[in-house]
TORKOL-4160 file (C-alpha; in steps of 0.2 Angstrom, whole numbers, padded with zeros to 4 digits, m for minus):
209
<pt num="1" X="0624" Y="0206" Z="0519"/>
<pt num="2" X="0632" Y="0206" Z="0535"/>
<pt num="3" X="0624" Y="0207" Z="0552"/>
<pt num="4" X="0633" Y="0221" Z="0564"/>
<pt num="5" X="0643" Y="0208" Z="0573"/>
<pt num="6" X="0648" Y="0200" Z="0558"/>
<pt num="7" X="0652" Y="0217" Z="0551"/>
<pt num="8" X="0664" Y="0220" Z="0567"/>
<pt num="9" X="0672" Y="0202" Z="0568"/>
<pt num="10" X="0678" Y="0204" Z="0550"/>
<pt num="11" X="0688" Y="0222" Z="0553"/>
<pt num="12" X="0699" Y="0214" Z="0568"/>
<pt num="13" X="0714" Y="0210" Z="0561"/>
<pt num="14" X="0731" Y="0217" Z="0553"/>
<pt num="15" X="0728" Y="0232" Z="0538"/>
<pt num="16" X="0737" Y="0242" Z="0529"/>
<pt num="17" X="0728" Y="0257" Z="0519"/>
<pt num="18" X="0734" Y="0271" Z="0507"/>
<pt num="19" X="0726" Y="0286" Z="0507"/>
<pt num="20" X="0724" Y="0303" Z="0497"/>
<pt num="21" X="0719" Y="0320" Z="0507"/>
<pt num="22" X="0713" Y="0334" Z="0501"/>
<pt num="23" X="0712" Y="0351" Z="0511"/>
<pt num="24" X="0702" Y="0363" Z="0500"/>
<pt num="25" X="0704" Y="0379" Z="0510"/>
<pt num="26" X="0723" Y="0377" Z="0506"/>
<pt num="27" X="0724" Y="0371" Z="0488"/>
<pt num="28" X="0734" Y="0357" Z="0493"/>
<pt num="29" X="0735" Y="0335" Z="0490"/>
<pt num="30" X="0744" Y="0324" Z="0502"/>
<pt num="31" X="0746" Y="0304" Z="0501"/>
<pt num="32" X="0750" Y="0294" Z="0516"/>
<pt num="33" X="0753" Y="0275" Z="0521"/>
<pt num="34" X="0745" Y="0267" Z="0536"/>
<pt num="35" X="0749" Y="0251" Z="0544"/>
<pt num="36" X="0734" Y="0246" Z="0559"/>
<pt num="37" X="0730" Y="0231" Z="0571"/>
<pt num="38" X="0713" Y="0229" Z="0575"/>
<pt num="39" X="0711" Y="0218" Z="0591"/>
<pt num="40" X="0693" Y="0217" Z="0600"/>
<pt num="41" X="0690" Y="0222" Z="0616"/>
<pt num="42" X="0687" Y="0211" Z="0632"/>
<pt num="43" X="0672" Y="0211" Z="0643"/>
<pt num="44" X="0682" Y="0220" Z="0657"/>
<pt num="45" X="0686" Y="0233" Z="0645"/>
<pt num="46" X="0670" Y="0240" Z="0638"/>
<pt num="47" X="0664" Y="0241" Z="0654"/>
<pt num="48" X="0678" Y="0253" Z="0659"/>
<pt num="49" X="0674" Y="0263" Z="0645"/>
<pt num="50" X="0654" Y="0262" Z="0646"/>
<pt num="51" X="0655" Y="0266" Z="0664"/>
<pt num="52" X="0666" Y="0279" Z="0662"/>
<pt num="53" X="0656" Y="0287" Z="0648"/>
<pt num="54" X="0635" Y="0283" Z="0651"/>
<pt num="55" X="0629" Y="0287" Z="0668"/>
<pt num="56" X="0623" Y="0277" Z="0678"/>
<pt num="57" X="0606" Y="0268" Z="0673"/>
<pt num="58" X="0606" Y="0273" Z="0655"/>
<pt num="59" X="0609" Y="0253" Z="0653"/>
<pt num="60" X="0598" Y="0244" Z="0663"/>
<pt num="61" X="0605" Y="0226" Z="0658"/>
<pt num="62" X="0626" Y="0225" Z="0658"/>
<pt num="63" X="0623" Y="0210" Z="0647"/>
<pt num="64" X="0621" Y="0224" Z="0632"/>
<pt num="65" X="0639" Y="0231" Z="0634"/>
<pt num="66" X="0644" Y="0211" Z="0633"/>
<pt num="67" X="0634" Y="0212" Z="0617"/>
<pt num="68" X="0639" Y="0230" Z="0611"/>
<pt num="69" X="0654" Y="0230" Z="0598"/>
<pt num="70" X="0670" Y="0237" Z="0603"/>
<pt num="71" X="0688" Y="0238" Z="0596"/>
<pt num="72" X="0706" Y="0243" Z="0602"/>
<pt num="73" X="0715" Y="0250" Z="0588"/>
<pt num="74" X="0733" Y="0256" Z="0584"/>
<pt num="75" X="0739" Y="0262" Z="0571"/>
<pt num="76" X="0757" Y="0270" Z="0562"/>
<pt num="77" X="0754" Y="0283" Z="0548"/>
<pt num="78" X="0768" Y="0289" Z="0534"/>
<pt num="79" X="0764" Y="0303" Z="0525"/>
<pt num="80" X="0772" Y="0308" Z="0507"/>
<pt num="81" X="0781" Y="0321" Z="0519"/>
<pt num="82" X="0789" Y="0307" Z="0530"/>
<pt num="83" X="0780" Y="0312" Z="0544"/>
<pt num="84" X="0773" Y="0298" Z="0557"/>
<pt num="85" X="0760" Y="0298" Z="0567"/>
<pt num="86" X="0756" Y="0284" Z="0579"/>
<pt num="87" X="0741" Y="0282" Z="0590"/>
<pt num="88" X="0732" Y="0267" Z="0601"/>
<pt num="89" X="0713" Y="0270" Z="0605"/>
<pt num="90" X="0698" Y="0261" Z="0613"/>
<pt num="91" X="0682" Y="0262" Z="0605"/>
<pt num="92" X="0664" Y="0255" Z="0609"/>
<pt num="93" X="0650" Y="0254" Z="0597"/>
<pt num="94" X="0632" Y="0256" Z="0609"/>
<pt num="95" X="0616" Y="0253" Z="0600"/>
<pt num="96" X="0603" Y="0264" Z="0604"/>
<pt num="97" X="0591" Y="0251" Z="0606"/>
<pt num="98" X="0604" Y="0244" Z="0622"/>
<pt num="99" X="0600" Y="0260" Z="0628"/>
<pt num="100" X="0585" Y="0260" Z="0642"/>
<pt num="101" X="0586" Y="0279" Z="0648"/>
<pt num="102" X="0590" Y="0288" Z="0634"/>
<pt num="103" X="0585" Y="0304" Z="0644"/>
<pt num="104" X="0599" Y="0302" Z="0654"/>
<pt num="105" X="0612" Y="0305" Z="0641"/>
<pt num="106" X="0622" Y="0320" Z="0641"/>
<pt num="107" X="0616" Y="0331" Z="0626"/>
<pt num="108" X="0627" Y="0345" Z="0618"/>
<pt num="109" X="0616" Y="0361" Z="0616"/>
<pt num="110" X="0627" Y="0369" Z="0606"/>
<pt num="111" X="0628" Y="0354" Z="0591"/>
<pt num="112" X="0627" Y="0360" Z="0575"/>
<pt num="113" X="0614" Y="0351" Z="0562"/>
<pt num="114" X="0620" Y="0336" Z="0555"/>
<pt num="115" X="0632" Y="0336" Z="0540"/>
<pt num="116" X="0621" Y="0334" Z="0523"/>
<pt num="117" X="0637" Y="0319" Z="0521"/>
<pt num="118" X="0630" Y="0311" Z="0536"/>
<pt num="119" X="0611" Y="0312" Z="0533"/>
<pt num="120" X="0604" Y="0295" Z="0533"/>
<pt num="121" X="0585" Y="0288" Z="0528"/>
<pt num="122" X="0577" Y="0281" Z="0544"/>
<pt num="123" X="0572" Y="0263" Z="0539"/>
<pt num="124" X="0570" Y="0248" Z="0548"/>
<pt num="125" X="0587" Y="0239" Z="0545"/>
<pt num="126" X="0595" Y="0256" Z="0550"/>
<pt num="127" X="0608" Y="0252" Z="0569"/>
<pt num="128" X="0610" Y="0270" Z="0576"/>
<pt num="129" X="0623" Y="0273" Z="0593"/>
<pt num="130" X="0634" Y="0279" Z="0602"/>
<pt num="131" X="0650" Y="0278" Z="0596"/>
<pt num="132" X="0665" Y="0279" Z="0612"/>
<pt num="133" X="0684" Y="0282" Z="0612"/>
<pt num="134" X="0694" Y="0287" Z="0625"/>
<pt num="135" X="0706" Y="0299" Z="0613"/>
<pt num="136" X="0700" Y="0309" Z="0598"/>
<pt num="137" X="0709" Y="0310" Z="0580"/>
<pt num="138" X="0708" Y="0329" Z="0577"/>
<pt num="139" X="0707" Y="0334" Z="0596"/>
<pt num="140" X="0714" Y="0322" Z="0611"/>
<pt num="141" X="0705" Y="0315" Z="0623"/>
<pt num="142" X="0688" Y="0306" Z="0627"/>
<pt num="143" X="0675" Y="0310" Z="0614"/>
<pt num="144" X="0658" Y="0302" Z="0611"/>
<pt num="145" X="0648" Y="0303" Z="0593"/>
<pt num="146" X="0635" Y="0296" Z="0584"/>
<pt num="147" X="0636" Y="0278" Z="0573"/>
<pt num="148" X="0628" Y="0272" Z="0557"/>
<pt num="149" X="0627" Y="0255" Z="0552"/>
<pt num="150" X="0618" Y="0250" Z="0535"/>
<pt num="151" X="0619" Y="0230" Z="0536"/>
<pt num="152" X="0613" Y="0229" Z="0514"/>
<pt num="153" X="0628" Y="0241" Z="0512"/>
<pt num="154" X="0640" Y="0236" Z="0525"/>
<pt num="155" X="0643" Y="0253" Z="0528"/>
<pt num="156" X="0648" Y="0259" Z="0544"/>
<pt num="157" X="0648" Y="0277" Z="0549"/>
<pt num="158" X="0654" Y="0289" Z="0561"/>
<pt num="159" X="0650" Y="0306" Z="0566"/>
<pt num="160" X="0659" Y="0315" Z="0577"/>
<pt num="161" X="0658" Y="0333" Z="0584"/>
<pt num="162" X="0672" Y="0340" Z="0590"/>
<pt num="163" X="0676" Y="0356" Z="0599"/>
<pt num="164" X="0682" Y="0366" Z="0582"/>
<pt num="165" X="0677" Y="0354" Z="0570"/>
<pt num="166" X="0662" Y="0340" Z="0561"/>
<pt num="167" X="0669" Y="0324" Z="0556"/>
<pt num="168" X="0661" Y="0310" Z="0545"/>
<pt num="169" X="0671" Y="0295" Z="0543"/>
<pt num="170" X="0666" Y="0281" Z="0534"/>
<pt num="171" X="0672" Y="0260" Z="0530"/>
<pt num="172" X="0663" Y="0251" Z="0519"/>
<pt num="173" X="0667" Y="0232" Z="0517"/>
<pt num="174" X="0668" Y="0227" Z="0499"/>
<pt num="175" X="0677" Y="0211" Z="0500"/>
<pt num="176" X="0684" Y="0200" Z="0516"/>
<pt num="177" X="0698" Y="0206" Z="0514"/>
<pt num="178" X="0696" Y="0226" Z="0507"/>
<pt num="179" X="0683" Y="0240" Z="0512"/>
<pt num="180" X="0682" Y="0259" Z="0507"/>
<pt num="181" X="0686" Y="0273" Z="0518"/>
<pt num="182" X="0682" Y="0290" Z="0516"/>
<pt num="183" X="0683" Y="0304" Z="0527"/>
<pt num="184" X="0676" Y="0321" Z="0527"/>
<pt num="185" X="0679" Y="0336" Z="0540"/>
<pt num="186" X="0669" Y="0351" Z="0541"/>
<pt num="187" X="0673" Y="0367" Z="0551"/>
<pt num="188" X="0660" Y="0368" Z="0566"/>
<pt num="189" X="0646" Y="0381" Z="0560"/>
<pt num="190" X="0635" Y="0391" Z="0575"/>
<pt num="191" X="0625" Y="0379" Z="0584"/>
<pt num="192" X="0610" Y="0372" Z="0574"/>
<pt num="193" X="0618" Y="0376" Z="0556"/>
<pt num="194" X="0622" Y="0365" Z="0547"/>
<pt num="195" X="0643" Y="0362" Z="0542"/>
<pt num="196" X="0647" Y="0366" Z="0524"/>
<pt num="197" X="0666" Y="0372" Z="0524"/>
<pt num="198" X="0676" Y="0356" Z="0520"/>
<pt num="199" X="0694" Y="0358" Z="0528"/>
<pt num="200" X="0698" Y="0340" Z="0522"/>
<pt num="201" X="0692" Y="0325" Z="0512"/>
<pt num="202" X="0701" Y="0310" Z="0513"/>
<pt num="203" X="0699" Y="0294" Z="0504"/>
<pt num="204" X="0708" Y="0274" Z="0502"/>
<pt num="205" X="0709" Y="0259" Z="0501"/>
<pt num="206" X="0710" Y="0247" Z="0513"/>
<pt num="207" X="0716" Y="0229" Z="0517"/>
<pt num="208" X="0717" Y="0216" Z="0527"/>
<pt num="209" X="0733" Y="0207" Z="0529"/>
């Protein structure tokens, strides 16, 4: 079982993954080849991205953002098509417990329920967050979501609410050197419903160079 930090300090590094997608709606299966460096981020930087994401006095003690996960991560996709995708992001992983105002968050009234893939059991070795990128994957730009970490699983999962779509994307660590990944994206449903239509599901292997 591995601690949340301990669980962060073993994904930096050099991976390569192979994926399968499947998009539902359009009958269709598609392979791809990712190659990604994961490096973790300085002091300097996850204060630039809390700061330019958490107002100011949700954290009351900077210490936490020291304390709080983060990653830079870029990556080079191939798909079975030969088209490539690169893209270099910034992501930080808050605690809800670094959190000391949570009132002050900004709140998205118009949120659907959560996915039934992303409904997790309250317990007490269940880490909830804020999850903070400065570019999204199906839409650009900043974009803030919800984490899961399950420390008997080593299971980390994201939830993300985009402006057209859900997505649930979970890596779980089966070995030092290999996790899971899946991912699951939902068409947005009217606020307060909860997302059924599955656009895509993807699913690989990953592993560490």
């Amino acid at each position: 079982m591995l601690e949340i930090q301990d669980f962060f300090s073993a994904c930096v590094g050099t991976w390569t993954s192979e994926r399968t997608y499947h998009y539902p709606l359009q009958h269709e299966v598609e392979r791809s080849y990712t190659e990604f460096n994961v490096a973790a981020l300085t002091s300097t930087e996850k204060h630039q991205i809390s700061s330019a994401y958490l107002p100011v006095g949700a954290i009351s003690d900077p210490s936490e953002i020291d304390r709080s996960p983060g990653f830079w991560i870029g990556f080079d996709t191939v798909s079975e098509k030969g088209e490539r995708v690169s893209m270099n992001l910034k992501a930080l992983f808050v605690p809800d417990r670094s959190i000391f105002a949570p009132d002050l968050l900004p709140t998205d009234p118009l949120a659907p329920a959560t996915p039934l893939a992303a409904e997790i059991l309250d317990s007490t070795e269940v880490i909830r967050g804020l999850y903070l990128r400065d570019e999204g994957y199906s839409e650009t730009g900043a974009i803030t979501g919800r984490f899961t970490y399950l420390p008997s699983r080593q299971t980390l999962e994201l939830v993300t609410y985009y402006s057209r779509s859900v997505a649930v994307d979970q890596l779980r660590l089966i070995s030092p050197h290999s996790r899971l990944r899946t991912i699951v994206t939902y068409q947005r449903p009217p606020v307060g419903e909860v997302p059924t239509v599955i656009n895509l599901v993807g699913f690989g292997l990953e592993q560490k160079s």
